[in-house]
N, C-alpha and C positions, 0 to 999 in steps of 0.2 A: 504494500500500500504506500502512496508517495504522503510523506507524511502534513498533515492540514489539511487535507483536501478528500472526496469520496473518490479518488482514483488508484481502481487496486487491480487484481488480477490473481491467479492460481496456478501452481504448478502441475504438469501433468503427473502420470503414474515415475519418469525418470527425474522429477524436480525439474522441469524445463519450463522456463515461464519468458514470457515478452510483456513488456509495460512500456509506455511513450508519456516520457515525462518533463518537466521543464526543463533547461541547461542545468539548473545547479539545482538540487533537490535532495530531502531524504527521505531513503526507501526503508520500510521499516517491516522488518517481516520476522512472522510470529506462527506459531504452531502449538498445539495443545502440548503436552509436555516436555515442551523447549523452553531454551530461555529466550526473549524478545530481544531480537537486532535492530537498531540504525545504524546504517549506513550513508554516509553522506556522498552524494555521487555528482559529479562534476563530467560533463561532455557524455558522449554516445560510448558503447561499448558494451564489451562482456563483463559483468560483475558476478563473480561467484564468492559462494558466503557459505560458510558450512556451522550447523546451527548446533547447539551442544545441548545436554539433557536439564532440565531444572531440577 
């Protein structure tokens, strides 16, 4: 989810997801018994994020 905003998206069954978001943004991404990420993301690209247990 880009964070402030209702723009979000899901990953499939491999964690492969696509979002189109402002140039400078943070993506904040969350899962039931994970612990919750921001990431602040700057320009186009591949961001990969590996999410750890809570």
């Amino acid at each position: 989810m880009e964070k402030g905003t209702t723009n979000g998206t899901i990953t499939n069954f491999d964690g492969v997801y696509y979002i189109t978001i402002s140039e400078v943004a943070t993506l904040v991404f969350r899962y039931i018994g994970m612990e919750k990420i921001d990431r602040k993301v700057v320009g186009a690209g591949v961001l990969n994020t590996i999410m750890n247990s809570s």
